[in-house]
C-alpha positions in Angstrom: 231.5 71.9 -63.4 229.9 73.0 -66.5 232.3 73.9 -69.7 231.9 74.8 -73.1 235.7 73.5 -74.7 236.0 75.5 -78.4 232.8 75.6 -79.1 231.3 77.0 -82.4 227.5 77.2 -83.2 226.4 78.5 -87.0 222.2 79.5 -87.4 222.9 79.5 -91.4 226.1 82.4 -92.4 225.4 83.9 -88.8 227.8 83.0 -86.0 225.9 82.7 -82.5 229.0 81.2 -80.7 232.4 81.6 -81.9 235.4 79.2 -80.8 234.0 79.4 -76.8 236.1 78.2 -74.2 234.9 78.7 -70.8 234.1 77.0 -67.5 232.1 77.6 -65.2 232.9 76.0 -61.5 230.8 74.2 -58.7 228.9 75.5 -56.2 229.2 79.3 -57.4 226.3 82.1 -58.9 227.9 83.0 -62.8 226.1 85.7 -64.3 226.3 85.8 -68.5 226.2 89.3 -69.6 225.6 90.5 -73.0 223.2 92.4 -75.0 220.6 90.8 -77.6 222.2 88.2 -80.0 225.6 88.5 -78.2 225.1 84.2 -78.3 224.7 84.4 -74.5 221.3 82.5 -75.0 222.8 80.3 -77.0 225.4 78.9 -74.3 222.1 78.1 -72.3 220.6 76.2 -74.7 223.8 74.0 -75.9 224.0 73.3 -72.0 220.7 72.1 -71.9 221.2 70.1 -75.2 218.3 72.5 -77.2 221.0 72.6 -79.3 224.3 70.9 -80.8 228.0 72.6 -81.6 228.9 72.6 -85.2 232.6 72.3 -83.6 233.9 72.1 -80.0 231.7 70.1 -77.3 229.6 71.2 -74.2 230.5 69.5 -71.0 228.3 69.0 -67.6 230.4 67.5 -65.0 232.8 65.4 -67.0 230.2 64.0 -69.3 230.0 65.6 -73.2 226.0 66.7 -73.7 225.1 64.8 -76.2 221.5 63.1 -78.0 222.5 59.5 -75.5 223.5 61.5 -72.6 220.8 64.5 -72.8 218.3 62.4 -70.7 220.5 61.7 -68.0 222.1 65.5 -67.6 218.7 67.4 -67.5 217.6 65.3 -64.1 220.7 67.4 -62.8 219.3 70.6 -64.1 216.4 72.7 -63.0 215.7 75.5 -66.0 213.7 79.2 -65.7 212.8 81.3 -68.5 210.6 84.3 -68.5 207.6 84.7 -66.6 208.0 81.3 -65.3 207.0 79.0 -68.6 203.8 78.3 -66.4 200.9 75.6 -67.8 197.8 78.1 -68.0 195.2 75.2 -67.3 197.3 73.9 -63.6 197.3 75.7 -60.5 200.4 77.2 -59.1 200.5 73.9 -57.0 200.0 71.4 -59.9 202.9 73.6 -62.1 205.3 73.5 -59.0 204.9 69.7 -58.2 204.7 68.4 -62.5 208.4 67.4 -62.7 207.6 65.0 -59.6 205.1 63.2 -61.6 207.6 60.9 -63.7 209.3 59.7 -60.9 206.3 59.0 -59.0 206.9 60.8 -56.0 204.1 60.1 -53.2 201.7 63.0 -52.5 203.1 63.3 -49.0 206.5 63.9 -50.0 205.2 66.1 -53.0 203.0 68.5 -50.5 206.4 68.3 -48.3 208.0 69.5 -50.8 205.8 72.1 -51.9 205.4 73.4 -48.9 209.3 73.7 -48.9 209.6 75.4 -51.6 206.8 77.7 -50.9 208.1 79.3 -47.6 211.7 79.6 -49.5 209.9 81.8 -51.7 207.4 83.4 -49.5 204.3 82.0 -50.8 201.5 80.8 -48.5 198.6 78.5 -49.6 196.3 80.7 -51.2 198.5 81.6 -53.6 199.5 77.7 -54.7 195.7 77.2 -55.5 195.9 80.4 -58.2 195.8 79.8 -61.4 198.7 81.6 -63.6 196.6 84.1 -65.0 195.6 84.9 -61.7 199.2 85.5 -60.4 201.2 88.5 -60.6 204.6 88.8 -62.6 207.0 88.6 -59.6 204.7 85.5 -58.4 204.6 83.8 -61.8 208.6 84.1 -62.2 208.8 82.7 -58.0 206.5 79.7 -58.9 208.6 79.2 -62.1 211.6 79.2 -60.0 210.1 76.9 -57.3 209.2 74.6 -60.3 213.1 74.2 -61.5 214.0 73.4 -57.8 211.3 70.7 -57.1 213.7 67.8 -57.4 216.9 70.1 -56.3 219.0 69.8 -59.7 222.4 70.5 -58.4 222.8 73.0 -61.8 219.8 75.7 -62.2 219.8 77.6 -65.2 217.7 80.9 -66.1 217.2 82.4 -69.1 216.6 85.9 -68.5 214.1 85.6 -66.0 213.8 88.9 -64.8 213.5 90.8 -68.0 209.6 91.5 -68.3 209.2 92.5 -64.6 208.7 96.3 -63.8 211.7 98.1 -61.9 210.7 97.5 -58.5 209.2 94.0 -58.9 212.8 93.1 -60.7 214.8 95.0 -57.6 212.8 93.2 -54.8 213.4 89.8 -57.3 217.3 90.3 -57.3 217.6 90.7 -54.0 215.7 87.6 -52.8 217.6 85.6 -55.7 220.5 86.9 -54.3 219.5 85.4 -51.1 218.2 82.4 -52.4 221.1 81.5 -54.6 223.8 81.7 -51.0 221.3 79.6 -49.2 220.9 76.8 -52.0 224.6 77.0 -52.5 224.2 75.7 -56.1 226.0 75.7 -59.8 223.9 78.8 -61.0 223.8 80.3 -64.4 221.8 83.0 -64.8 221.6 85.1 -68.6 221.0 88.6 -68.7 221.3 92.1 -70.3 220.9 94.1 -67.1 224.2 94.7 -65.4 222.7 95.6 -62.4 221.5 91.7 -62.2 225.7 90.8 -63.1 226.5 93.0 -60.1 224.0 91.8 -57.9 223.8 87.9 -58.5 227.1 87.0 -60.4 230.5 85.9 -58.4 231.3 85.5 -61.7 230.5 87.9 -64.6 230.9 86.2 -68.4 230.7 89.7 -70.7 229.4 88.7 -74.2 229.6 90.1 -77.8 228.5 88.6 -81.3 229.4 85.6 -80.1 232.7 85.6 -78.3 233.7 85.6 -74.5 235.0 89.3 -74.2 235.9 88.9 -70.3 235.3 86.6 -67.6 236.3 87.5 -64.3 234.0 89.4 -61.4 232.1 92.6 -61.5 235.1 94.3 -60.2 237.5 92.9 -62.6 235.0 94.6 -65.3 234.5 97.7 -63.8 238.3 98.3 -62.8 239.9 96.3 -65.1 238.2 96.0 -68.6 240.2 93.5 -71.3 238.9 96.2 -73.7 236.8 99.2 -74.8 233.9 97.8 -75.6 233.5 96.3 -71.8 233.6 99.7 -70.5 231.2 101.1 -73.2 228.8 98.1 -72.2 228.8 99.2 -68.9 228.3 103.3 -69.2 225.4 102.0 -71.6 223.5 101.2 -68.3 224.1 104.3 -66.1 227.1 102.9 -64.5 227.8 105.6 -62.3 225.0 105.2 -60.1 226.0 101.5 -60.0 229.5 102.7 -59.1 227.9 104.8 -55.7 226.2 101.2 -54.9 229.2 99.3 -55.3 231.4 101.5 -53.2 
């Protein structure tokens, strides 16, 4: 269980998270919503210890992150931002297997591995002796993903990792994610702006705003049920009512 117990985070005057409170449980996909510096990036990074509270504390099953526990917590936590975060000079091989390298892993079990991974995400060998340059989008943000998985964190954590893909690169992405995510059956949290991703990928939805938790629930409780306006404005901002003929 991950949880953020009143939790406030200052950058100077500007509040980025304001008196948080939220958990999020086990073994469940939860999707934070929220548009640019709603603080929803922010909750990633004080998970990942990138950053501290000024009050409150952050909390990754039972233990308080924190500069002697930091170490410890991210071997339980696989991270993807943005087109992957790939090393320009390895091939899509050498990026996947890098986080085996500390822990000495032998190369049998890293090709194992590998190979693993690889047919979870479709890739055959060709493509893990690419470079990243010579990769498309949708393959760079799959080998990224492949690399958070290598040791199978029990907590995976993206960071917008859709958001640079074109529209039918990101819809065949969220639906494989989708997929993926039920299979691994692990504690995901995923940041976004696109609500289409909350509705796809979340079995929880966390809806964001200049730093504040303005509703947690699921997708339905949003759409049906909104705490107040400005959930309902968020979602007609995104051509909710073609969303609305998916979801029925």
């Amino acid at each position: 269980m991950i949880a953020l117990q009143g939790v406030t985070k200052r950058f100077g005057e500007r509040v980025a998270i304001d008196n948080v409170s939220i958990e999020f449980r086990e073994h469940a996909t939860h999707v934070v919503l929220g548009s640019s510096g709603s603080g929803k990036s922010t909750v990633l990074r004080l998970i990942l210890g990138l950053l501290w509270p000024d009050t409150g504390e952050t909390v990754v099953d039972g233990t308080p992150v924190g500069p002697t526990t930091r170490a410890t917590l991210l071997q339980r936590m696989g991270y993807v931002v943005q087109e992957g975060g790939l090393y320009p000079h390895l091939t899509t091989y050498q990026n996947v297997a890098l986080p085996a390298e500390p822990h000495r892993w032998s190369a049998a079990r890293v090709h194992e591995r590998v190979a693993a991974l690889a047919e979870m995400v479709g890739f055959d060998d060709s493509i893990l002796r690419l470079y990243p340059g010579q990769l498309s989008g949708g393959q760079r943000q799959r080998a990224g993903l492949m690399r958070a998985l290598m040791l199978d964190p029990p907590i995976l954590l993206l960071d917008e990792p859709l958001g640079a893909l074109d529209p039918i690169v990101r819809a065949d992405l969220q639906a494989q994610l989708g997929r993926l995510f039920q299979d691994v059956r692990k504690t995901v949290l995923l940041v976004t702006h696109d609500i289409r991703e909350a509705m796809i990928l979340g079995e929880t939805v966390t809806l964001m705003t200049a730093g504040r938790v303005v509703q947690h629930g699921t997708f339905d409780d949003l759409l049906r049920q909104p705490a107040e306006p400005f959930v309902t404005e968020f979602l007609k901002a995104q051509a909710l009512p073609a969303m609305v003929g998916e979801r029925a």
